[in-house]
N, C-alpha and C positions, 0 to 999 in steps of 0.2 A: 468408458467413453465420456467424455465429457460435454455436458450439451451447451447449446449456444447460449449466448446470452447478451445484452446490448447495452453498452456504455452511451451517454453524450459526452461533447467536449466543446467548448468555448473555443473560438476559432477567431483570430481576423480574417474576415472574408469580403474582400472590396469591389468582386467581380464574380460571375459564371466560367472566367477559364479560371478562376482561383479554386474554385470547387473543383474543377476538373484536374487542377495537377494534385491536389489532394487527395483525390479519390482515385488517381491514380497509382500514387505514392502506397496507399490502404491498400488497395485489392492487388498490391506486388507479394504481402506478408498470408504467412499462412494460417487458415483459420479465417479468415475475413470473407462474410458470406452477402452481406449489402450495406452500402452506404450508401446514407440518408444525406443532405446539405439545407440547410435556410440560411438564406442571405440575408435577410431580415432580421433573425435574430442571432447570426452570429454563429450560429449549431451547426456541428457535425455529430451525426448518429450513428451506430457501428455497430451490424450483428453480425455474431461468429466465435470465438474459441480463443479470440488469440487475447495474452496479455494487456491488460490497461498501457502499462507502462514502455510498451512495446508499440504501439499506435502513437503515445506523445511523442517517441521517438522518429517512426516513420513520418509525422507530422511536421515536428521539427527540423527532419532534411531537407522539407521543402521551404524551408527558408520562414518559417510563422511556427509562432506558439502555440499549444495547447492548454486545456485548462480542463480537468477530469471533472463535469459538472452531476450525475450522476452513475448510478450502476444499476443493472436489478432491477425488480417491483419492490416498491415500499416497503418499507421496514426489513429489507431482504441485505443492505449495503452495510461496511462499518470500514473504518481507517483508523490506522495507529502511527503515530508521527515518533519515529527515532530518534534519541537523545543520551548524549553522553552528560553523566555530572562530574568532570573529571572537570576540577578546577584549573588544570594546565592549557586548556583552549579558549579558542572568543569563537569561532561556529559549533555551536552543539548541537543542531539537528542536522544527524547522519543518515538518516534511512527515513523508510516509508512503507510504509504493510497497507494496500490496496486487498478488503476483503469482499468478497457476493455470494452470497447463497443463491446455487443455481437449479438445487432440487432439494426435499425434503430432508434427504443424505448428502449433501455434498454441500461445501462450500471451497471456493477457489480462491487463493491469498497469493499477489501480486505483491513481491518484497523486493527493495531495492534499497542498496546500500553506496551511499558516496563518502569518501575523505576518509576510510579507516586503511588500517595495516591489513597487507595480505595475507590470504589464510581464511581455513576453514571456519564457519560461524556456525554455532548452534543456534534456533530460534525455540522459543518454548513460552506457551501461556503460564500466566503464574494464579495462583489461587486468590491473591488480593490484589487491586488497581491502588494499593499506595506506590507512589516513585517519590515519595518525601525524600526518600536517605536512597536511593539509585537502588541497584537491584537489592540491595541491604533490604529494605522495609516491602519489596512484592510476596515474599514468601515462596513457598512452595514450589515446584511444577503440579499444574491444574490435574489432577487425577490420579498422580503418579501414586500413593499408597493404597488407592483401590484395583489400582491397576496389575499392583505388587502383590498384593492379596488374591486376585482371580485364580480360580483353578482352569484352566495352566495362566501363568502370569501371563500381560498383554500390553500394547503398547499404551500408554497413558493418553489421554486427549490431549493434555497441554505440549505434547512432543513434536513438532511440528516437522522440523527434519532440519537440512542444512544448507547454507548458500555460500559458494566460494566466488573468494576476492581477490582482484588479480594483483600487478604492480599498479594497475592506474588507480589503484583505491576504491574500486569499482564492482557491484556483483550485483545480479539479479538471478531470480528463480521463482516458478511458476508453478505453486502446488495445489494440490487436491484432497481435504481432508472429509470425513464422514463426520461432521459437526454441524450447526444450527447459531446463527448470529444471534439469535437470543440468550446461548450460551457464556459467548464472548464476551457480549460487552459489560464497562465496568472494571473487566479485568486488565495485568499489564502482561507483557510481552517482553521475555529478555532476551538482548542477541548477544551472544559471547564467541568467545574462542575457547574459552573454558566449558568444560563438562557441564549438561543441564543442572545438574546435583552436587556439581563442585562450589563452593564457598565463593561469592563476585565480588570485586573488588571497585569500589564508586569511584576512585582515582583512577583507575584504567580508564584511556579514551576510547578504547575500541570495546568497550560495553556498552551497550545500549539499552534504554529503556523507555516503554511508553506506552500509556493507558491507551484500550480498543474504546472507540466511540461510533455511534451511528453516524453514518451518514446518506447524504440524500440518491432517493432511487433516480429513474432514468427519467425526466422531464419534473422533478419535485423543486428543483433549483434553477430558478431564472433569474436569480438577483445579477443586477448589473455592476448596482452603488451599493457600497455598504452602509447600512443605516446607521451603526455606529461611527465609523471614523468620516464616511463620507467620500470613501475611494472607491475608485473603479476595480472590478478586479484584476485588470491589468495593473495597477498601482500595486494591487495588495500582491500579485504574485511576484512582481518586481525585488517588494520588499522580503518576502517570503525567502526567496532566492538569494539574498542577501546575507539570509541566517543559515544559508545551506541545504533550504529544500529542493527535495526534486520536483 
């Protein structure tokens, strides 16, 4: 069973009925056990079970964006941005790995996939975070020769399992591993169509790859402007959207 857990999310919110079709929209999905609204700072909070990436959605039908601002207690969150090096495209981030540890055993990875060929994908941690040369330079699957070694052999850690993609180019899936985000990060993540242990090809568009990074727990993130360029995060998601993020 898997237990709850509470996301924020960046919201336009210009009103108290705007909360209200929001939180309507929320508490329609399952797994959604309360939500929270400030109209002052723009927040929706959200505890319960169900996907990250399944709330921006619910959010989005109601006519306003979302904007995943936290997950988790500190140091408990991490996100890996999918990317093809297939010299044949101009959008190469295809996917998105939303991760949270939600107990000492469990972490929950929210993956979603846009713009590849349909078809089964395998997802697997790799033993090193280089993506210099695409899945060429990650190495390994993360565990897989200790794993091969156990007596009786066992599933490897870095195996993550699989997410199928329809004709719209489109796939999500919503898993539950016995790992520790301490473990992850650092490391990269390859999604294929090909076997986790099959040889990946950096000209294939529909390989992906891309290093786990922390990111912020449930209220650690309240940046509005970015101190760097100077944008809002509505500018920056704009553009973000541009290069194909979800």
């Amino acid at each position: 069973m898997i237990p709850p857990f509470e996301t924020t999310f960046a919201v336009p919110l210009s009103c108290e009925d705007c909360i209200k079709d929001v939180s309507t929209s929320l508490y329609k999905l399952d797994g959604i056990q309360h939500v929270s609204a400030s109209l002052k700072n723009q927040l929706i909070s959200i505890t319960g079970t169900a996907a990250p990436s399944t709330i921006v959605a619910a959010i989005q039908d109601t006519g306003r964006d979302a904007i995943l601002r936290g997950s988790g207690k500190a140091e408990s969150a991490a996100v890996c941005i999918l990317e093809t090096h297939s010299s044949a495209v101009s959008e190469y981030v295809r996917g998105l790995i939303r991760m949270v540890q939600v107990s000492p055993t469990m972490t929950l990875l929210d993956v979603t996939l846009k713009g590849v060929s349909p078809g089964s994908y395998n997802i697997s941690i790799r033993e090193r975070g280089d993506i210099s040369l695409g899945p060429e330079s990650t190495g390994s699957v993360w565990d897989y020769l200790d794993a091969q070694k156990a007596s009786p052999p066992r599933l490897a850690k870095g195996v993550l399992g699989t997410v199928e993609v329809g004709r719209s180019g489109i796939g999500a899936v919503f898993l539950d591993k016995p790992i520790q985000i301490w473990e992850m990060i650092g490391r990269s993540v390859v999604v294929s169509r090909r076997g986790n242990t099959e040889k990946h090809d950096r000209e294939d568009p529909d390989t992906l790859v891309g290093v786990i990074a922390r990111s912020a727990g449930v209220w650690d993130n309240d940046k509005t402007v970015c101190s760097c360029s100077g944008k809002t995060v509505w500018e920056e998601r704009k553009e973000q959207q541009g290069r194909g993020m979800l």
